[in-house]
C-alpha positions as CSV (number, residue, x, y, z in Angstrom):
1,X,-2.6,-16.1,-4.2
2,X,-2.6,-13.8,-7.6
3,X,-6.1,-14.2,-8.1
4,X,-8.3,-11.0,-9.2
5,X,-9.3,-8.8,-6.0
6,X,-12.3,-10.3,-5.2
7,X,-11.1,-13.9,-4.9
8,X,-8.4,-13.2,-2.6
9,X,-9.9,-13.9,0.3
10,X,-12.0,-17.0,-0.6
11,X,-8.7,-19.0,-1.9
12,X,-6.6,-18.0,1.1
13,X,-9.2,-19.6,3.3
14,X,-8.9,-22.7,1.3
15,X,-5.3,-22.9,0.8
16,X,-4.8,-22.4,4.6
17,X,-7.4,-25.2,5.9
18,X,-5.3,-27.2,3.5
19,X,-2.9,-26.5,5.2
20,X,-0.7,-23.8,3.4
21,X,1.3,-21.0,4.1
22,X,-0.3,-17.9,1.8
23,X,1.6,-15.2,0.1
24,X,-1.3,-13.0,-0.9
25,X,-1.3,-10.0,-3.6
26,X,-2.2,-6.8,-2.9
27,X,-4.9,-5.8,-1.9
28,X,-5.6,-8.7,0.6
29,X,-9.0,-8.7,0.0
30,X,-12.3,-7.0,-1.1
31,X,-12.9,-5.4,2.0
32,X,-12.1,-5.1,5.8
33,X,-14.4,-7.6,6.8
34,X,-13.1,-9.8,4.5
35,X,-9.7,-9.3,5.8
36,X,-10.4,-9.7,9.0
37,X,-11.9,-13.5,8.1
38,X,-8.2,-14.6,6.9
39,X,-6.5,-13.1,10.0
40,X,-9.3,-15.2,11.7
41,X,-8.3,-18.3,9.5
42,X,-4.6,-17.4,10.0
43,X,-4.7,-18.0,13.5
44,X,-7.0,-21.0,13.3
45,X,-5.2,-23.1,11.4
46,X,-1.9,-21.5,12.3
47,X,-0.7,-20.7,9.0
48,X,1.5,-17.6,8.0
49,X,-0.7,-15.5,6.1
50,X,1.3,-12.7,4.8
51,X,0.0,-9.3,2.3
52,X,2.5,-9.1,-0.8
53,X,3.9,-5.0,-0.6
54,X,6.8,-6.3,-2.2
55,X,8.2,-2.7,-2.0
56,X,8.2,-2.5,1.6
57,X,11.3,-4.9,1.9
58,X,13.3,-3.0,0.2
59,X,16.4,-0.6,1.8
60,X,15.0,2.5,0.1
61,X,11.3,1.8,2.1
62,X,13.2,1.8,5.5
63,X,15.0,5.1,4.4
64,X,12.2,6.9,3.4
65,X,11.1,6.2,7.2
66,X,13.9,7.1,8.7
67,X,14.2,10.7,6.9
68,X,11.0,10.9,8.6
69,X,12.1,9.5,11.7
70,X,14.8,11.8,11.9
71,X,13.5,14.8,12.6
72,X,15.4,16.7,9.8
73,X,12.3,17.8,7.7
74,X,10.6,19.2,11.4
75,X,7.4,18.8,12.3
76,X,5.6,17.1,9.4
77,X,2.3,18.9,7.9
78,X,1.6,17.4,4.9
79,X,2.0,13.9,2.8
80,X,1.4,13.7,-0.7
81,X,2.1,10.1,-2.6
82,X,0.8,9.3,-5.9
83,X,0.4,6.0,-8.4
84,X,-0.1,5.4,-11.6
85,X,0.0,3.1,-14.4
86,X,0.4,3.0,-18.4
87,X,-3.6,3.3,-20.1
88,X,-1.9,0.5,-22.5
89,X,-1.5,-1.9,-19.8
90,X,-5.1,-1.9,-18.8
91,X,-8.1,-2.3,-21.8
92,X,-11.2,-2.0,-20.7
93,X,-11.8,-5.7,-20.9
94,X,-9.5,-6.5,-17.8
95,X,-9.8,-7.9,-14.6
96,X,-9.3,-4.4,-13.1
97,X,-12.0,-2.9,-14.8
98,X,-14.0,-6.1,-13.5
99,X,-14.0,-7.2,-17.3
100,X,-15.3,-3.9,-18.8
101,X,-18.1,-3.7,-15.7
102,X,-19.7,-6.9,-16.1
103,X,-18.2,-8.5,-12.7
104,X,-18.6,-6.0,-10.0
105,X,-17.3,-9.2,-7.6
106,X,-13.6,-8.7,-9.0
107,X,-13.1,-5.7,-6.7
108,X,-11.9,-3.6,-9.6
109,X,-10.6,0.3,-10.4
110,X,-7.8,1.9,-9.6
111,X,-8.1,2.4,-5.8
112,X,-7.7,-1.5,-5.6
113,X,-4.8,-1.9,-8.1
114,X,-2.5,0.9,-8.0
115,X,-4.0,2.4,-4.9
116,X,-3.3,0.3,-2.3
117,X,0.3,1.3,-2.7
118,X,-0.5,4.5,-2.1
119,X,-2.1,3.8,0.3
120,X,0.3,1.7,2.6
121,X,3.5,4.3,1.7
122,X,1.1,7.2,3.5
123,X,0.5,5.0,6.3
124,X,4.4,4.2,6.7
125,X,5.1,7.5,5.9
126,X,2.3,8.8,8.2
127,X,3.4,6.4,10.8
128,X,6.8,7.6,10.9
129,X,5.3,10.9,11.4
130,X,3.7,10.1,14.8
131,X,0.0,9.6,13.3
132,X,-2.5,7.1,13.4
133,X,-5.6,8.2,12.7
134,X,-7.0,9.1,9.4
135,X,-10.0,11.0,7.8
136,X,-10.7,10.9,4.7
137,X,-11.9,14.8,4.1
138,X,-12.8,13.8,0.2
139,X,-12.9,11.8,-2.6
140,X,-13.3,12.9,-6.3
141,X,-12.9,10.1,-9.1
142,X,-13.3,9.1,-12.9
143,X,-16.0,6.4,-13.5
144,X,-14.7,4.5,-16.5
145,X,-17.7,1.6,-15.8
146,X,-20.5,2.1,-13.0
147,X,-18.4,2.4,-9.5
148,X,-15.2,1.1,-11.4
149,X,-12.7,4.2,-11.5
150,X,-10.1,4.9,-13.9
151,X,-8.4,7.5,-11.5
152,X,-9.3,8.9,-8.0
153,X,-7.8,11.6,-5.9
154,X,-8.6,11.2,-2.0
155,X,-7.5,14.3,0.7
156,X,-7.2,12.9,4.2
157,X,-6.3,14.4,7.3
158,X,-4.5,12.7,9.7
159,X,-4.3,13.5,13.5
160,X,-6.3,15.9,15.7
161,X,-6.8,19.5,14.5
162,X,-5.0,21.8,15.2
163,X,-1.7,20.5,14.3
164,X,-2.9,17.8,11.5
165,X,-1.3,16.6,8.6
166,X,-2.6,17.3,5.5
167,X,-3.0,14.5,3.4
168,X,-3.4,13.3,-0.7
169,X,-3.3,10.0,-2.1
170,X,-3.6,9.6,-6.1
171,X,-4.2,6.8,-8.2
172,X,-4.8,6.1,-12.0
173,X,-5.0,3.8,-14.5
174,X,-5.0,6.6,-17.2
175,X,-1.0,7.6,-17.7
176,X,2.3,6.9,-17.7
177,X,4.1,5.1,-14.6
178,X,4.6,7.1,-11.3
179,X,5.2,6.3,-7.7
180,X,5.9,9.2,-6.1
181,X,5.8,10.3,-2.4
182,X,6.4,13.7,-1.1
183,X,6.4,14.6,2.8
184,X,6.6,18.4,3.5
185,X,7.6,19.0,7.4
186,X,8.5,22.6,8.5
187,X,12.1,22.6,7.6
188,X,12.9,20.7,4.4
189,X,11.2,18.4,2.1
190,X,11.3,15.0,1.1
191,X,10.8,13.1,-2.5
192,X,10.6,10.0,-3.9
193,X,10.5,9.0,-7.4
194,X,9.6,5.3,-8.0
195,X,9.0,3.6,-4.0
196,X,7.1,0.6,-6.2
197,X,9.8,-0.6,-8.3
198,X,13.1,0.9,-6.7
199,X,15.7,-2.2,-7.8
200,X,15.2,-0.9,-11.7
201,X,16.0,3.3,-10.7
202,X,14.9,5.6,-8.1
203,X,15.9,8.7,-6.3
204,X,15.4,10.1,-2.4
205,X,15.8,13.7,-2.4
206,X,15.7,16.1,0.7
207,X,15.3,19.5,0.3
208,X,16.0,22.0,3.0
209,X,13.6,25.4,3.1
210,X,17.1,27.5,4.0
211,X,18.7,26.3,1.2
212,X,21.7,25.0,3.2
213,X,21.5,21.2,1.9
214,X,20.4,19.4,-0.7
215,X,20.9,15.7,-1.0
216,X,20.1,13.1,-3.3
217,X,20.3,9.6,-2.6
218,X,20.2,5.8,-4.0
219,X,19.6,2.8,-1.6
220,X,19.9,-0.7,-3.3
221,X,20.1,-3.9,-1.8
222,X,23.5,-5.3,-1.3
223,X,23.2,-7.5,-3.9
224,X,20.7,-5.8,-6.3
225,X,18.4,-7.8,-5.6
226,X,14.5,-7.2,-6.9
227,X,11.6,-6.2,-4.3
228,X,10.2,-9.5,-5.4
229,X,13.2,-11.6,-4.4
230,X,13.6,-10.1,-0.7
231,X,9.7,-10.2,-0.2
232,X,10.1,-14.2,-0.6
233,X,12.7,-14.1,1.2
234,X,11.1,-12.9,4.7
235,X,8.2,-14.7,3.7
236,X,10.3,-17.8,3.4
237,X,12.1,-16.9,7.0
238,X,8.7,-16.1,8.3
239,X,7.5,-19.8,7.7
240,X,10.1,-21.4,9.2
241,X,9.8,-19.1,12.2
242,X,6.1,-20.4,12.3
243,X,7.7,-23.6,12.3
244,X,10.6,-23.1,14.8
245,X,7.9,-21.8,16.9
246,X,9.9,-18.4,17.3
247,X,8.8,-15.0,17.6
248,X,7.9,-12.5,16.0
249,X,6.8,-14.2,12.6
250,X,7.6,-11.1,10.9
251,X,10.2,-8.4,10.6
252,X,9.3,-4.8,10.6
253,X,9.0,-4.7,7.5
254,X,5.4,-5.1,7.4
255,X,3.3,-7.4,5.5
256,X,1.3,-8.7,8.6
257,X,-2.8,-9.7,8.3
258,X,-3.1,-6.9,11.0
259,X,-1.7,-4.3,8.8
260,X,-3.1,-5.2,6.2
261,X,-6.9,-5.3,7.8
262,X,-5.7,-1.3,8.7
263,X,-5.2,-0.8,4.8
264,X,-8.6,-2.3,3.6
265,X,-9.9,-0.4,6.3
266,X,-8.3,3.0,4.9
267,X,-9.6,1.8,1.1
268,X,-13.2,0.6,2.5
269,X,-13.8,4.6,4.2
270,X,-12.7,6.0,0.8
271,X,-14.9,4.3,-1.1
272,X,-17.4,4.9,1.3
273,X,-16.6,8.3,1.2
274,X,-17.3,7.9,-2.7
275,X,-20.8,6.8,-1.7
276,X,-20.0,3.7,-3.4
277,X,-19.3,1.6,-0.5
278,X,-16.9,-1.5,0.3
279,X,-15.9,-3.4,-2.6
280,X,-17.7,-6.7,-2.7
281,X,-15.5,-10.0,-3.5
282,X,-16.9,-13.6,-4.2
């Protein structure tokens, strides 16, 4: 389903009481609530329902977990991962500026384009780290039409104070391309350049506070093959696990309608945060 944001949830519903399997772009829907309605379908109608983070099926994603895994950075205290796309690939007039403001119902700006990238690599990343639970501290943000955003900066904290990880996610609409993550942990440091798009370049660096390594790293798929191409793939396997009756569905990969409600629900408290509120979809 590569419908604009706000549509998302109303054409999975209809494709899955027809009796489809659903592929559905980022982000799954306008909202939580919404979200949660598919999973609800999903199970209904017994359908694989499945959010498209193409990224996350890529070698370098599982990599970046397992640095963090590992142990080698130390204890983690703060996660910083930013996105951003070209101002010439976004006029004002398009579907993620809701048509230059005039359709608030597309779920527009850049928290629901580039963000919810940014988004589900701090979770992973998060995740990885031994945390669950999120706050988000603050939210700043350019308004380019009323409550569409050009760019937004949100600081979370994550886990119980004392001992929390400090937290940033970044997203504009504004710049050049970026996907960057950066996870600081007591001992060494970890960064990313380009977790969205890895198959055309990237690089995983850990840096070690002492100095005594430095190592810099490229994970490609065996066969070079794009995000795109291994995220049909399990999504191919997972339907005909749906139909072989096996389990589970999916790999851990991610991808899942639960995961993907704990996303929206991540997006929803930042806009809230905003004092915008949940997106709104059709």
């Amino acid at each position: 389903v590569p419908t604009p944001n706000g549509l998302h949830r109303d054409w999975s519903v209809k494709a899955m009481k027809a009796g489809k399997h659903v592929l559905c772009e980022k982000p799954f829907a306008a909202n939580k609530e919404d979200a949660a309605e598919m999973l609800k379908v999903s199970k209904e109608t017994d359908k694989v329902l499945m959010e498209a983070f193409h990224y996350r099926f890529h070698p370098l994603a599982k990599e970046m977990e397992k640095v963090v895994l590992s142990g080698k950075l130390g204890k983690i205290v703060r996660i910083d991962v930013a996105g951003e796309l070209p101002s010439l690939f976004v006029p004002d007039h398009d579907i993620r500026y809701n048509i230059g403001g005039r359709d608030p119902k597309l779920a527009g700006g850049a928290l629901m384009d580039i963000g919810p990238y940014a988004v589900n690599c701090f979770r992973l990343l998060a995740r990885a780290a031994g945390v669950q639970n999120f706050e988000v501290v603050n939210v700043t943000a350019k308004e380019k039409f009323p409550k569409v955003e050009s760019w937004l900066k949100a600081e979370m904290t994550a886990g119980h104070i004392p001992g929390s990880i400090t937290a940033s996610m970044e997203m504009s609409l504004l710049g050049i391309f970026k996907a960057r993550a950066v996870v600081q942990g007591e001992l060494g440091t970890m960064t990313v350049e380009n977790f969205i798009v890895p198959f055309v370049y990237h690089t995983l660096t850990v840096n070690m506070k002492d100095g005594s390594s430095e190592s810099v790293q490229q994970h490609y798929d065996e066969e070079h093959r794009t995000t795109y191409h291994l995220q049909l793939d399990a999504f191919a396997e997972a339907v005909q696990r749906k139909q072989q009756r096996k389990q589970p569905i999916f790999d851990s990969a991610g991808g899942t309608p639960e995961d993907a409600i704990e996303n929206m629900d991540v997006i929803d408290k930042i806009y809230t945060k905003l004092g915008w509120g949940p997106r709104v979809g059709y």
